[in-house]
Backbone atoms as SQL, in Angstrom:
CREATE TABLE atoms (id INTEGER PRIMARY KEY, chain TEXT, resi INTEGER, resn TEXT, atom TEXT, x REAL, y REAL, z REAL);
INSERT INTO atoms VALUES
  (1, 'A', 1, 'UNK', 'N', 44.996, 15.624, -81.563),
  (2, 'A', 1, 'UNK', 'CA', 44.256, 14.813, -80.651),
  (3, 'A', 1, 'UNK', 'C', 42.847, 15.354, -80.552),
  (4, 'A', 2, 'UNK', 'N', 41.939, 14.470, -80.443),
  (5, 'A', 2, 'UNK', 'CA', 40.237, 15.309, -80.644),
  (6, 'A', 2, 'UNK', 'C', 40.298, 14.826, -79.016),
  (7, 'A', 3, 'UNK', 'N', 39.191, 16.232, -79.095),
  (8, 'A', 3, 'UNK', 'CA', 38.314, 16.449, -77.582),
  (9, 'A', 3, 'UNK', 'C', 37.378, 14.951, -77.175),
  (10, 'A', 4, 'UNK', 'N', 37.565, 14.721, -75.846),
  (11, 'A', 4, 'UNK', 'CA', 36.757, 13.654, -75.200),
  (12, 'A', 4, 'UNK', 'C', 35.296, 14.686, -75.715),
  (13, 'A', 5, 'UNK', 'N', 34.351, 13.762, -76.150),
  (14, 'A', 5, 'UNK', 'CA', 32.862, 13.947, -75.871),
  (15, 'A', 5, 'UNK', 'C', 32.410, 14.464, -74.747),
  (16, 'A', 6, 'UNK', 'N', 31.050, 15.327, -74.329),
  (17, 'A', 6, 'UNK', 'CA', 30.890, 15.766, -73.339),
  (18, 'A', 6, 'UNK', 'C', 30.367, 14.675, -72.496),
  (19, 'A', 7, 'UNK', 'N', 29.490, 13.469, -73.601),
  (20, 'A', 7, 'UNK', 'CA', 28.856, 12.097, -72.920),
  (21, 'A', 7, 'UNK', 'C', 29.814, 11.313, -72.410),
  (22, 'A', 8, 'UNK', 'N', 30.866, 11.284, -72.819),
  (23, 'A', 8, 'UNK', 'CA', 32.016, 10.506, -72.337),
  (24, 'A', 8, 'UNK', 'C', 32.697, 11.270, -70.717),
  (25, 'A', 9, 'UNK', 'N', 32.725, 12.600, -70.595),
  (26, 'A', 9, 'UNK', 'CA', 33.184, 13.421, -69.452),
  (27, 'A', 9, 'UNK', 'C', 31.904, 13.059, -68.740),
  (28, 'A', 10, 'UNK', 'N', 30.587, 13.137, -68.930),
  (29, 'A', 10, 'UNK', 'CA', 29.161, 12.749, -67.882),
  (30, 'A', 10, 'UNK', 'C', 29.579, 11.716, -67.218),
  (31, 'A', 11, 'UNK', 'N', 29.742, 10.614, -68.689),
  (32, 'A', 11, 'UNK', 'CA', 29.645, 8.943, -67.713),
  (33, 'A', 11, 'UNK', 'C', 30.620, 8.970, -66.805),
  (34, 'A', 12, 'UNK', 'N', 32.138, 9.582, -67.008),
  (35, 'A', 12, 'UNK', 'CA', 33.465, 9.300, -66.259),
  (36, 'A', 12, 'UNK', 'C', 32.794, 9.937, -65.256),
  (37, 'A', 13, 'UNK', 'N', 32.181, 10.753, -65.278),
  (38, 'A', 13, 'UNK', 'CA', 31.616, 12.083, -63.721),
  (39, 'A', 13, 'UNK', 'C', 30.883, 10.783, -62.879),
  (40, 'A', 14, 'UNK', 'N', 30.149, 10.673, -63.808),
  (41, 'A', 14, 'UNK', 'CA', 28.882, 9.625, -62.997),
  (42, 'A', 14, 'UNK', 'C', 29.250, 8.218, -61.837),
  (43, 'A', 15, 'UNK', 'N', 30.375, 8.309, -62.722),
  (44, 'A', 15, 'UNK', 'CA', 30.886, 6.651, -62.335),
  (45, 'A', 15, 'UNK', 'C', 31.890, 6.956, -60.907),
  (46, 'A', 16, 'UNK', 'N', 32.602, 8.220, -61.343),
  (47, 'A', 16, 'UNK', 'CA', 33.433, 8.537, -59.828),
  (48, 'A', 16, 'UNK', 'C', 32.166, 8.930, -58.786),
  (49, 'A', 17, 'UNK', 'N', 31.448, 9.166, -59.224),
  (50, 'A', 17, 'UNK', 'CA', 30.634, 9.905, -57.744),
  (51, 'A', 17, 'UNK', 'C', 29.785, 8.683, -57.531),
  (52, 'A', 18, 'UNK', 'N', 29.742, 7.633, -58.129),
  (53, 'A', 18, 'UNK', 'CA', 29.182, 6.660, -58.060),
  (54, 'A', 18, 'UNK', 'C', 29.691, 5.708, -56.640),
  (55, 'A', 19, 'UNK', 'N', 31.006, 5.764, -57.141),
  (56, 'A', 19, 'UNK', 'CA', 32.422, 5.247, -56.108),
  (57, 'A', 19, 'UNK', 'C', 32.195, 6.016, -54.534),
  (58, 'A', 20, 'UNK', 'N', 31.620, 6.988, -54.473),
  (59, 'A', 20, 'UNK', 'CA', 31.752, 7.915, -53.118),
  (60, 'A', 20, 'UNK', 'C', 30.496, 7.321, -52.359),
  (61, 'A', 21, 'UNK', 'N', 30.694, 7.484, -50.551),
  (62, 'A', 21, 'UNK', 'CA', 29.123, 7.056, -49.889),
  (63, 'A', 21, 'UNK', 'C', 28.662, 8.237, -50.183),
  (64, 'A', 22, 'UNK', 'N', 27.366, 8.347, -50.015),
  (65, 'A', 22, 'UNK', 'CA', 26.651, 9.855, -49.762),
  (66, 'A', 22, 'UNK', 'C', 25.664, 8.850, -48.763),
  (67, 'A', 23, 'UNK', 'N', 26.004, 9.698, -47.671),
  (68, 'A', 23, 'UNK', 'CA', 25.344, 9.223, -46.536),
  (69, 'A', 23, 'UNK', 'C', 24.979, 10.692, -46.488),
  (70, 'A', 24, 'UNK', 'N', 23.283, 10.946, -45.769),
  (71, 'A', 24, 'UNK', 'CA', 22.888, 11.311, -45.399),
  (72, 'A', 24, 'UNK', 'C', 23.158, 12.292, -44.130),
  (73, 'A', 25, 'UNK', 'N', 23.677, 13.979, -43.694),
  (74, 'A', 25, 'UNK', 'CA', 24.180, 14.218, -42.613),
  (75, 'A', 25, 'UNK', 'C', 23.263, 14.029, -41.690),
  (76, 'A', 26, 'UNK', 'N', 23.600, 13.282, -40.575),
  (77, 'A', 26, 'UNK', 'CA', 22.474, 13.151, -39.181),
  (78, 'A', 26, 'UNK', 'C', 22.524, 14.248, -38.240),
  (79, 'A', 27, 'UNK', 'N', 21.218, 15.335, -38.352),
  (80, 'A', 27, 'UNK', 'CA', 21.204, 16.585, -37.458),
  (81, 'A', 27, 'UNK', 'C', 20.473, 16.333, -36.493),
  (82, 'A', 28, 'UNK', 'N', 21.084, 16.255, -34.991),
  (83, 'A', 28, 'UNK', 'CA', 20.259, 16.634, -33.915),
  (84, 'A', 28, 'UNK', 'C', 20.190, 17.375, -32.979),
  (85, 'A', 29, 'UNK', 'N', 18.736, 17.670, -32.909),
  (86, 'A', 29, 'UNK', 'CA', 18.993, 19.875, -31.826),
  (87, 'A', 29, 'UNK', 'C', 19.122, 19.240, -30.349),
  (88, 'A', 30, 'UNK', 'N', 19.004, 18.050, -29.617),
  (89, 'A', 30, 'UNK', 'CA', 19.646, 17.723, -28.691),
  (90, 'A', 30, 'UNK', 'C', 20.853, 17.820, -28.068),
  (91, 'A', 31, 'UNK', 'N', 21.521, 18.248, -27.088),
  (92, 'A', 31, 'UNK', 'CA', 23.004, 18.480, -26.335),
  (93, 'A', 31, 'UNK', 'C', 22.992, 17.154, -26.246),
  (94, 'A', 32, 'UNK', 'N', 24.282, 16.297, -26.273),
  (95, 'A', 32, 'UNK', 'CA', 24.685, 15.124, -26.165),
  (96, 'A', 32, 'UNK', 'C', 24.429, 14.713, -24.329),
  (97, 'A', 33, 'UNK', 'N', 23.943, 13.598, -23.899),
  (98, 'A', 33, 'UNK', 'CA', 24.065, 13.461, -22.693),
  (99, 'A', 33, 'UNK', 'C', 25.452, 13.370, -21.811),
  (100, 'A', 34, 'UNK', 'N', 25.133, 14.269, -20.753),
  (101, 'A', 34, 'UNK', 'CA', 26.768, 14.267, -19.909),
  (102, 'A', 34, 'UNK', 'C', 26.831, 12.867, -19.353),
  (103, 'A', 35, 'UNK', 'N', 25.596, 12.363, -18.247),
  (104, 'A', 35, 'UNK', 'CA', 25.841, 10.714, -18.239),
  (105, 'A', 35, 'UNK', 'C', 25.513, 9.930, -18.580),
  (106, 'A', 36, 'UNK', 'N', 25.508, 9.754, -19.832),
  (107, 'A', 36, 'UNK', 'CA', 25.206, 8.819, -20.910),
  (108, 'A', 36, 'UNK', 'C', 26.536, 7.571, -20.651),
  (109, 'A', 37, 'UNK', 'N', 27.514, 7.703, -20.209),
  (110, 'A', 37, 'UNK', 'CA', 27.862, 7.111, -19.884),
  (111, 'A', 37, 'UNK', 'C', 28.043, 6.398, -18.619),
  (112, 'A', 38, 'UNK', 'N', 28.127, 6.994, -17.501),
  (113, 'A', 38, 'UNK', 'CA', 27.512, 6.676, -16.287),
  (114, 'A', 38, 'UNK', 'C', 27.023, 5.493, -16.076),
  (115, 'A', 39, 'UNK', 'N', 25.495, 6.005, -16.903),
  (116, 'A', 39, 'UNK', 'CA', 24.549, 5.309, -16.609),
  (117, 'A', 39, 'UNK', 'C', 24.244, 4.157, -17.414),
  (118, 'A', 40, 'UNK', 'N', 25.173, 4.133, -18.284),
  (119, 'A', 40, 'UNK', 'CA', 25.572, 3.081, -19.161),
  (120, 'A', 40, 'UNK', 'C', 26.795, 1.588, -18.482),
  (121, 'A', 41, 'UNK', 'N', 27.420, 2.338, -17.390),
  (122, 'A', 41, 'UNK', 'CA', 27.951, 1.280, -16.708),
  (123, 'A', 41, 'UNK', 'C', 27.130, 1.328, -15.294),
  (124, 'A', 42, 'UNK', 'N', 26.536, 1.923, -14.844),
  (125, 'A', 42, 'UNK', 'CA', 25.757, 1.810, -13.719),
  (126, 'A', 42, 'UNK', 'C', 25.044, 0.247, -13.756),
  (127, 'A', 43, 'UNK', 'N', 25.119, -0.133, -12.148),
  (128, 'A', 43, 'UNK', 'CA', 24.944, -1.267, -11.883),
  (129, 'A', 43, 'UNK', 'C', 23.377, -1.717, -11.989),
  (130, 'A', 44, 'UNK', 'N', 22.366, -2.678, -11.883),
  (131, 'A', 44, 'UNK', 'CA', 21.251, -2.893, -12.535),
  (132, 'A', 44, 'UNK', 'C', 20.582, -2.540, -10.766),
  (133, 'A', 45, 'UNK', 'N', 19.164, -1.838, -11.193),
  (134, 'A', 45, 'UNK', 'CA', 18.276, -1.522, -9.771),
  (135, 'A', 45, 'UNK', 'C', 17.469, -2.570, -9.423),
  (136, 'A', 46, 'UNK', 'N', 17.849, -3.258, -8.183),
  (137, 'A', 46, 'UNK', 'CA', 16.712, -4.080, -7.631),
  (138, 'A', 46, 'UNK', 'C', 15.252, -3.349, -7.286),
  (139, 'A', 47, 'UNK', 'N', 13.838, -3.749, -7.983),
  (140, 'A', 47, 'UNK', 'CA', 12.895, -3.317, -7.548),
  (141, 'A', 47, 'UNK', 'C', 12.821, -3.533, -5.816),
  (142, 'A', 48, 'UNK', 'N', 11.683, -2.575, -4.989),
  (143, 'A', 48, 'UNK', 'CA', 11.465, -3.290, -3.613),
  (144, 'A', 48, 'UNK', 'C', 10.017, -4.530, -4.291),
  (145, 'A', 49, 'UNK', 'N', 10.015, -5.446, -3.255),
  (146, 'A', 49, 'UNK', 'CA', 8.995, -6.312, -3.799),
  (147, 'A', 49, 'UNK', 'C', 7.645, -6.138, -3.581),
  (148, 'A', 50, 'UNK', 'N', 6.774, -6.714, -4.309),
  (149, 'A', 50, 'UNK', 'CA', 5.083, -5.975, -4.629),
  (150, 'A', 50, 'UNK', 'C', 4.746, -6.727, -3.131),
  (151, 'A', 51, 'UNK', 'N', 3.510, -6.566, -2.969),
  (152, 'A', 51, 'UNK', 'CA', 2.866, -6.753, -1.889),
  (153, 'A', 51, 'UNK', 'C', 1.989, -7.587, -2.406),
  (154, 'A', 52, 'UNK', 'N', 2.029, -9.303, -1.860),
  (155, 'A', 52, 'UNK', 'CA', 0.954, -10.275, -1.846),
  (156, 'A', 52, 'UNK', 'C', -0.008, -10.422, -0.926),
  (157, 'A', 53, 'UNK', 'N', 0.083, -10.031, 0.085),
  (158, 'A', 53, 'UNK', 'CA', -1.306, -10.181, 1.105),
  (159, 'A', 53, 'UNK', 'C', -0.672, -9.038, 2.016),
  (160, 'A', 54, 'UNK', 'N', -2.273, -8.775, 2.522),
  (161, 'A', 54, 'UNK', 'CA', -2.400, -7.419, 3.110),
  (162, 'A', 54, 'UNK', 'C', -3.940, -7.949, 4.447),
  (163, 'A', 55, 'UNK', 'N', -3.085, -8.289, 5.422),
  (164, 'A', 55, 'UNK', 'CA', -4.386, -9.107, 6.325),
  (165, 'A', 55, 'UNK', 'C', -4.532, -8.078, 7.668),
  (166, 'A', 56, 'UNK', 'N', -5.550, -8.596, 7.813),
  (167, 'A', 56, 'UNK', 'CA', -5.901, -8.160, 9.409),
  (168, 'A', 56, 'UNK', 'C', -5.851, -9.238, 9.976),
  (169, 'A', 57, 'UNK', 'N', -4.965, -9.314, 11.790),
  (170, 'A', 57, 'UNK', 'CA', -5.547, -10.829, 12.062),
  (171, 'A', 57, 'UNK', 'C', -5.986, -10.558, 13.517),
  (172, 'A', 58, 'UNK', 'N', -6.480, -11.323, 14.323),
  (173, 'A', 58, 'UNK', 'CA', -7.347, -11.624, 15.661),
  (174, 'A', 58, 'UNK', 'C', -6.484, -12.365, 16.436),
  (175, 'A', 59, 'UNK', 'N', -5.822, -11.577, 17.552),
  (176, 'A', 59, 'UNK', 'CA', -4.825, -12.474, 18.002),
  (177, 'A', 59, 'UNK', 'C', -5.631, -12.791, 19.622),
  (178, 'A', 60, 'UNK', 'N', -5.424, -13.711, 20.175),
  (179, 'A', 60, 'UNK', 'CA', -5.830, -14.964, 21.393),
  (180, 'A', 60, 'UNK', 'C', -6.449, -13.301, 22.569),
  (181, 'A', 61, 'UNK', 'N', -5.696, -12.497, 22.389),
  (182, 'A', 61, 'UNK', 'CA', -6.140, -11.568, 23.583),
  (183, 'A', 61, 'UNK', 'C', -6.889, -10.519, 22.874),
  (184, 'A', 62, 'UNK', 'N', -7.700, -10.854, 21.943),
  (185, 'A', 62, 'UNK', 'CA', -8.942, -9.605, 21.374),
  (186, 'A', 62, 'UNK', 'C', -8.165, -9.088, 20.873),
  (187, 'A', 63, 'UNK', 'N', -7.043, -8.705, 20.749),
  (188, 'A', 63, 'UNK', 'CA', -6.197, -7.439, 19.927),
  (189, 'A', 63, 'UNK', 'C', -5.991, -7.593, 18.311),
  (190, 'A', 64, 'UNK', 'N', -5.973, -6.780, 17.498),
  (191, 'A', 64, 'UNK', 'CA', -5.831, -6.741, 16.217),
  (192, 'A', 64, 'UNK', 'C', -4.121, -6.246, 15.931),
  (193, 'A', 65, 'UNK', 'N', -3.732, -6.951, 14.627),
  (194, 'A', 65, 'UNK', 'CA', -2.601, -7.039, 14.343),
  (195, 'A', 65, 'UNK', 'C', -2.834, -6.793, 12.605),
  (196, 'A', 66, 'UNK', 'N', -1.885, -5.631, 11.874),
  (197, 'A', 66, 'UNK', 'CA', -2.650, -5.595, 10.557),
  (198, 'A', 66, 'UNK', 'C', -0.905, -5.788, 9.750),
  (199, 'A', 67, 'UNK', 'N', -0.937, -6.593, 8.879),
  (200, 'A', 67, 'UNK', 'CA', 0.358, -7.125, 8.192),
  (201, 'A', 67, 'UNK', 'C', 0.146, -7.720, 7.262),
  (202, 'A', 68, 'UNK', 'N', 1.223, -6.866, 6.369),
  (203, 'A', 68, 'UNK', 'CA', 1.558, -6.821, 4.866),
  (204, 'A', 68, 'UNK', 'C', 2.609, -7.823, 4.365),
  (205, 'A', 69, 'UNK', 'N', 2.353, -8.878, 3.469),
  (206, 'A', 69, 'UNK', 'CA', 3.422, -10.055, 3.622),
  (207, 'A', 69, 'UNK', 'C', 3.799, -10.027, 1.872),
  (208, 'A', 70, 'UNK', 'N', 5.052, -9.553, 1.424),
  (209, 'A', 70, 'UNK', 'CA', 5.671, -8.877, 0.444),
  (210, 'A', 70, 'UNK', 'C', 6.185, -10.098, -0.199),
  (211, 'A', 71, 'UNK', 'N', 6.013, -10.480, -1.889),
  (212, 'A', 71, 'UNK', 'CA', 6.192, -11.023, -2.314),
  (213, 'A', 71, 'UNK', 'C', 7.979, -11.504, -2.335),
  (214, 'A', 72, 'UNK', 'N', 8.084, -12.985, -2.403),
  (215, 'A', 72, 'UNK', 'CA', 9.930, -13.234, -1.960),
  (216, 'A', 72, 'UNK', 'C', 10.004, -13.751, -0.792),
  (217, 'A', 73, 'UNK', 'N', 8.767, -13.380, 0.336),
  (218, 'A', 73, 'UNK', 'CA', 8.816, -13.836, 1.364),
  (219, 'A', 73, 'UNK', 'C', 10.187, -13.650, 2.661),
  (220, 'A', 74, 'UNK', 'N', 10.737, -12.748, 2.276),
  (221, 'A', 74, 'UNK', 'CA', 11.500, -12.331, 3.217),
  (222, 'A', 74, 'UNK', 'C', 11.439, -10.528, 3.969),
  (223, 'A', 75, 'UNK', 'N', 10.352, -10.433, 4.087),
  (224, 'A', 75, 'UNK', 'CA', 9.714, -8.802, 4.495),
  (225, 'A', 75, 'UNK', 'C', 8.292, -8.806, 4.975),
  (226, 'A', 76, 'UNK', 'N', 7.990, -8.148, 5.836),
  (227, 'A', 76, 'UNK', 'CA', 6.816, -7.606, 6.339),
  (228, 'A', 76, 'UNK', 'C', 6.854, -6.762, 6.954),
  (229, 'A', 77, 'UNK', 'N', 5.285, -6.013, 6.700),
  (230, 'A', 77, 'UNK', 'CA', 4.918, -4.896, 7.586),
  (231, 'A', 77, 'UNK', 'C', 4.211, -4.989, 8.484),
  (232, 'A', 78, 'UNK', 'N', 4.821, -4.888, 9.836),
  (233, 'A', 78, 'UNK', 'CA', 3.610, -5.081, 10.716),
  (234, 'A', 78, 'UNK', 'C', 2.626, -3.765, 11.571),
  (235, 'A', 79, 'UNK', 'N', 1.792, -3.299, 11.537),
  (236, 'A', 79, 'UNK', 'CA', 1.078, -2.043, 12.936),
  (237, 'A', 79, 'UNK', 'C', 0.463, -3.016, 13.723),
  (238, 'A', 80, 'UNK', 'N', 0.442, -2.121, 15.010),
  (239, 'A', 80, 'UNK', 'CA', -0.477, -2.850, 15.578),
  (240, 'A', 80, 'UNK', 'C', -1.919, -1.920, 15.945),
  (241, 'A', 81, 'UNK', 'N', -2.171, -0.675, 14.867),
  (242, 'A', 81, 'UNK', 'CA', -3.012, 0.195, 14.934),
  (243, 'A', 81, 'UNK', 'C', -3.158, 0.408, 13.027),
  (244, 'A', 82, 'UNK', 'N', -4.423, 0.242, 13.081),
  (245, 'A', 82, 'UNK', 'CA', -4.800, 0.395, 11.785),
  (246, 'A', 82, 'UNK', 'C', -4.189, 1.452, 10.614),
  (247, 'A', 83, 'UNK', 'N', -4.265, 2.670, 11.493),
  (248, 'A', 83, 'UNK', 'CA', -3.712, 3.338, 10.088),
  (249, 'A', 83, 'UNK', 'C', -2.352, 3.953, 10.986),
  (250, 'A', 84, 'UNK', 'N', -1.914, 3.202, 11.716),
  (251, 'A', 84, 'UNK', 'CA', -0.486, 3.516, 12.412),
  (252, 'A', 84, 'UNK', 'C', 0.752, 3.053, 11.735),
  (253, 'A', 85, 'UNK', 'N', 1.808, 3.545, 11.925),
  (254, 'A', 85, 'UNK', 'CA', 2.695, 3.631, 11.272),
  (255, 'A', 85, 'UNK', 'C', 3.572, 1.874, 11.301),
  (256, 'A', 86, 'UNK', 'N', 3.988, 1.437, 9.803),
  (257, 'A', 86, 'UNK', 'CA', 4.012, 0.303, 9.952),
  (258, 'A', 86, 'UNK', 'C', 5.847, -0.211, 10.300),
  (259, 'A', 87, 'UNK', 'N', 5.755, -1.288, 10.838),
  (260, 'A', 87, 'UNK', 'CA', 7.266, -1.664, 11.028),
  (261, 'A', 87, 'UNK', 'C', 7.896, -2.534, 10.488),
  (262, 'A', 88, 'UNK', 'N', 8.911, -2.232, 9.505),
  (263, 'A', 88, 'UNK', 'CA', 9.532, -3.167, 8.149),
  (264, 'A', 88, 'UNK', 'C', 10.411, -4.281, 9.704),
  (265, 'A', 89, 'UNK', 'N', 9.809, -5.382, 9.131),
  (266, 'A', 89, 'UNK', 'CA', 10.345, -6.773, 9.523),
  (267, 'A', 89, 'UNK', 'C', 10.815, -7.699, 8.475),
  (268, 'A', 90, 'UNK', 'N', 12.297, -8.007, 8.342),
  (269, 'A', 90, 'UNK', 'CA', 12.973, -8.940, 7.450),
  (270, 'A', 90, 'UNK', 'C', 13.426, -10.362, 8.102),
  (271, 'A', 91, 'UNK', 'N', 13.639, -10.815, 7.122),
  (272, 'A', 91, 'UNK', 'CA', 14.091, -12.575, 7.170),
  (273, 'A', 91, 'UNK', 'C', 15.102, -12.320, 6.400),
  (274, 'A', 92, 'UNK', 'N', 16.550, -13.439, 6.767),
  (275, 'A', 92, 'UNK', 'CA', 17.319, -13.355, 6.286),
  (276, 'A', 92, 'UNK', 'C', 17.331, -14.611, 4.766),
  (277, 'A', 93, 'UNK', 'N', 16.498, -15.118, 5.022),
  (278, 'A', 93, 'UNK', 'CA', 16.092, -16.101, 3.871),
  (279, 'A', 93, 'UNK', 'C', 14.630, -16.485, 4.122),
  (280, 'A', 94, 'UNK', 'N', 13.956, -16.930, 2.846),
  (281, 'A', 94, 'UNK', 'CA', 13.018, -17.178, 2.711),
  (282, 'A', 94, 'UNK', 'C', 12.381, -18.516, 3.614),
  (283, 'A', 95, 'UNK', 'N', 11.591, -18.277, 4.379),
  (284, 'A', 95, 'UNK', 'CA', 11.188, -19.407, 6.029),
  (285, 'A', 95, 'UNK', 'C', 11.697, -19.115, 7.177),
  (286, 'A', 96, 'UNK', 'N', 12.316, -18.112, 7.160),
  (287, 'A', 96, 'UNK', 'CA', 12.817, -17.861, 8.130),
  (288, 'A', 96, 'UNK', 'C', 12.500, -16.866, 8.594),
  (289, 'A', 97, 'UNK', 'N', 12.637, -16.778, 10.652),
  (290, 'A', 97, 'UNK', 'CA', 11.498, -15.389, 11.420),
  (291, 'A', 97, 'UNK', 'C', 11.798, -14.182, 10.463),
  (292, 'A', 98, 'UNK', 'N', 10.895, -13.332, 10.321),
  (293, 'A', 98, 'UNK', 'CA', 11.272, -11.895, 9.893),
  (294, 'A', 98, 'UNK', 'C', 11.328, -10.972, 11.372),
  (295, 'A', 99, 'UNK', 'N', 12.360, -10.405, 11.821),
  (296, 'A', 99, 'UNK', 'CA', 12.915, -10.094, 12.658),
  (297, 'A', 99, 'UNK', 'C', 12.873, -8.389, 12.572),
  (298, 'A', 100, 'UNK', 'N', 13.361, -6.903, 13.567),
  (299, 'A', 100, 'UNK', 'CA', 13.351, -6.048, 13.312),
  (300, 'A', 100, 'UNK', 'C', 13.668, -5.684, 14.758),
  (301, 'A', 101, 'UNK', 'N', 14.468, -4.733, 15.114),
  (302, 'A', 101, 'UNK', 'CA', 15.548, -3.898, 15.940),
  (303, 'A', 101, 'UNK', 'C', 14.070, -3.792, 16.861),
  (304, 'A', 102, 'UNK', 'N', 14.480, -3.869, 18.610),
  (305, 'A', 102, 'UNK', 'CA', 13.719, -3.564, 19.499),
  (306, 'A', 102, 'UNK', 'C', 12.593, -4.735, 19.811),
  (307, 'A', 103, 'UNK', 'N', 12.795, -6.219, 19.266),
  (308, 'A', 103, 'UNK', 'CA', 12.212, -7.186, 19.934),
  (309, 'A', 103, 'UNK', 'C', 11.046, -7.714, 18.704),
  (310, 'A', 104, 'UNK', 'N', 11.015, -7.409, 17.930),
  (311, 'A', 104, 'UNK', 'CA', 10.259, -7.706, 17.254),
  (312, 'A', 104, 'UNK', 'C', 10.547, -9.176, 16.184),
  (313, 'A', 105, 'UNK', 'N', 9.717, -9.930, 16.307),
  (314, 'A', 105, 'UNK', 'CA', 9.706, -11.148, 15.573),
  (315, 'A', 105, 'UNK', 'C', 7.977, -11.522, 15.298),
  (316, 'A', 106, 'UNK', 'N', 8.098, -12.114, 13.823),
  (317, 'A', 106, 'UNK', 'CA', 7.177, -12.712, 13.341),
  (318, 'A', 106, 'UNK', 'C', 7.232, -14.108, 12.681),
  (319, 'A', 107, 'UNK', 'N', 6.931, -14.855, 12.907),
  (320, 'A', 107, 'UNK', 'CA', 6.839, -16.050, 11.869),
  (321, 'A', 107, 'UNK', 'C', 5.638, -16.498, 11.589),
  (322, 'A', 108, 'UNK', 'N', 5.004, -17.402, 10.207),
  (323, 'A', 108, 'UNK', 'CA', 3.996, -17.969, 9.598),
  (324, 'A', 108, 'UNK', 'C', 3.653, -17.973, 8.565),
  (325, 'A', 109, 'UNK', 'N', 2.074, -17.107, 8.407),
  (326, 'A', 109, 'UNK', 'CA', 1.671, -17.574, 6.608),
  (327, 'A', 109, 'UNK', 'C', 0.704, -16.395, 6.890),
  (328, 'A', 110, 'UNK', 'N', -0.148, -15.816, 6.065),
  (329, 'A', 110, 'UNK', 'CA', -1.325, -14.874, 6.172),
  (330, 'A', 110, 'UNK', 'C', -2.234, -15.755, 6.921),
  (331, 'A', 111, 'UNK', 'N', -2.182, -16.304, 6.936),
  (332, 'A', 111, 'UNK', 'CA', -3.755, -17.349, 7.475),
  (333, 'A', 111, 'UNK', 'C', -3.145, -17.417, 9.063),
  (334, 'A', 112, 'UNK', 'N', -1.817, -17.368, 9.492),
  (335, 'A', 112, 'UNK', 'CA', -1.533, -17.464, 11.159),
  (336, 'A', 112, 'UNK', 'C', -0.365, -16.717, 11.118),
  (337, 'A', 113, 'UNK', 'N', -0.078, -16.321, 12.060),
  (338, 'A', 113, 'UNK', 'CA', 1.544, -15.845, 12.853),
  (339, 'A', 113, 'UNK', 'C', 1.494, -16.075, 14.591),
  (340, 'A', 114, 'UNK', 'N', 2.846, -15.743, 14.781),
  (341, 'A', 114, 'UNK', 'CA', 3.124, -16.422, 15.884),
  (342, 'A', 114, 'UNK', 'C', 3.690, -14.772, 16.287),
  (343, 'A', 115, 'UNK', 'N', 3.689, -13.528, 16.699),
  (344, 'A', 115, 'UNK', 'CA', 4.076, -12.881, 16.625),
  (345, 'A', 115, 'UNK', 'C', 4.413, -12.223, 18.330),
  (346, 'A', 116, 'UNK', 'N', 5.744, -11.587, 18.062),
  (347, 'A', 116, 'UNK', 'CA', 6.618, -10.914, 19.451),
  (348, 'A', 116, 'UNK', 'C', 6.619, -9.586, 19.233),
  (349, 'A', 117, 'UNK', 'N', 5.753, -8.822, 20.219),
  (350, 'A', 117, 'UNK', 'CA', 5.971, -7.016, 20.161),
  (351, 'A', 117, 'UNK', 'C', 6.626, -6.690, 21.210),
  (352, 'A', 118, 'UNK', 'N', 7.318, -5.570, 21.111),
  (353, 'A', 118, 'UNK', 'CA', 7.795, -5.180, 22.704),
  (354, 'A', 118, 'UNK', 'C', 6.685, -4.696, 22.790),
  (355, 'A', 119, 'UNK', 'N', 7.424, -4.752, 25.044),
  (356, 'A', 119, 'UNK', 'CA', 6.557, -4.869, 25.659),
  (357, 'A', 119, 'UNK', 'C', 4.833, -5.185, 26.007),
  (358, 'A', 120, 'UNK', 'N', 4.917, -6.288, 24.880),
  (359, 'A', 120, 'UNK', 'CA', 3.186, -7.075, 24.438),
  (360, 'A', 120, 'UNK', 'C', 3.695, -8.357, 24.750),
  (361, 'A', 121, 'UNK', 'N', 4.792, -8.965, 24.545),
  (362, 'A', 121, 'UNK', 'CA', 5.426, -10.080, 24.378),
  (363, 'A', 121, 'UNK', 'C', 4.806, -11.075, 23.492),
  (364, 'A', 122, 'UNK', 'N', 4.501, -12.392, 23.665),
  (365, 'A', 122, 'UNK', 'CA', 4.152, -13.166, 22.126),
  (366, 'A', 122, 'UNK', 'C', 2.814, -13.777, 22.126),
  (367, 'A', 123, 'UNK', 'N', 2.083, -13.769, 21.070),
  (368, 'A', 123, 'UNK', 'CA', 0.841, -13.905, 20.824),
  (369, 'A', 123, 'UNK', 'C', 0.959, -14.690, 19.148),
  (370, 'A', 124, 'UNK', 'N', -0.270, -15.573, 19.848),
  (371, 'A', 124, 'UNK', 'CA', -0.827, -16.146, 18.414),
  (372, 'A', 124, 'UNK', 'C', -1.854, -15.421, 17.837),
  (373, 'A', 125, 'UNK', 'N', -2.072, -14.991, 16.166),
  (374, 'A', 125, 'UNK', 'CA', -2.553, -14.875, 15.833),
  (375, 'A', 125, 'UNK', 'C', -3.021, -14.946, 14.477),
  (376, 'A', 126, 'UNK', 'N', -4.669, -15.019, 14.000),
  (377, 'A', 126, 'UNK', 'CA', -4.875, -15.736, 13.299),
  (378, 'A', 126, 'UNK', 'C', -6.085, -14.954, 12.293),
  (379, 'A', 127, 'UNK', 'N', -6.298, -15.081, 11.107),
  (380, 'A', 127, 'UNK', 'CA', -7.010, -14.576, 9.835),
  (381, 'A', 127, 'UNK', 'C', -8.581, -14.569, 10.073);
């Protein structure tokens, strides 16, 4: 029996390794994330909403009223001192008073409100 050729043992070589993947090994110096999964079923974050108008208004008794009216239309900030601390007032739907613990109610538009402070009680006021 004669010897296979060495060209004949190449091609048979060639053709099996031909048959195999050679994928590339993927190295990374990163630790795998611990909540990578977590945060992969974690529920989606509501932004808070941007701020569309930011007024000062002139209410019927000389007094100033300064309020922030938050895009969505169901939030505001009201002071009743310029750089005083402001008081988150919500609506439970959009047109409706934005309301807040201790007497507080607002309703309107930047251009007017109709607004209730404790112990101020209710005043119109206007842009």
């Amino acid at each position: 029996m004669k010897n296979p050729s060495p060209i004949a043992f190449a091609a048979a070589a060639l053709l099996a390794l031909a048959a195999c993947e050679n994928k590339a090994e993927e190295v990374d110096s990163r630790a795998p994330d611990p909540m990578a999964e977590a945060l992969k079923n974690a529920p989606k974050v509501e932004l808070p909403p941007a701020v569309a108008a930011s007024k000062t208004l002139r209410c019927g008794d000389n007094s100033l009223i300064y309020v922030e009216f938050f895009q969505g239309d169901k939030q505001v900030n009201v002071r009743t001192e310029k750089d005083g601390k402001p008081t988150m007032l919500k609506a439970p739907a959009a047109g409706e008073p934005y309301v807040a613990d201790g007497g507080y109610k607002l309703t309107g538009t930047p251009k007017s409100v109709d607004v209730t402070l404790p112990g101020k009680g209710s005043k119109t006021c206007h842009a």
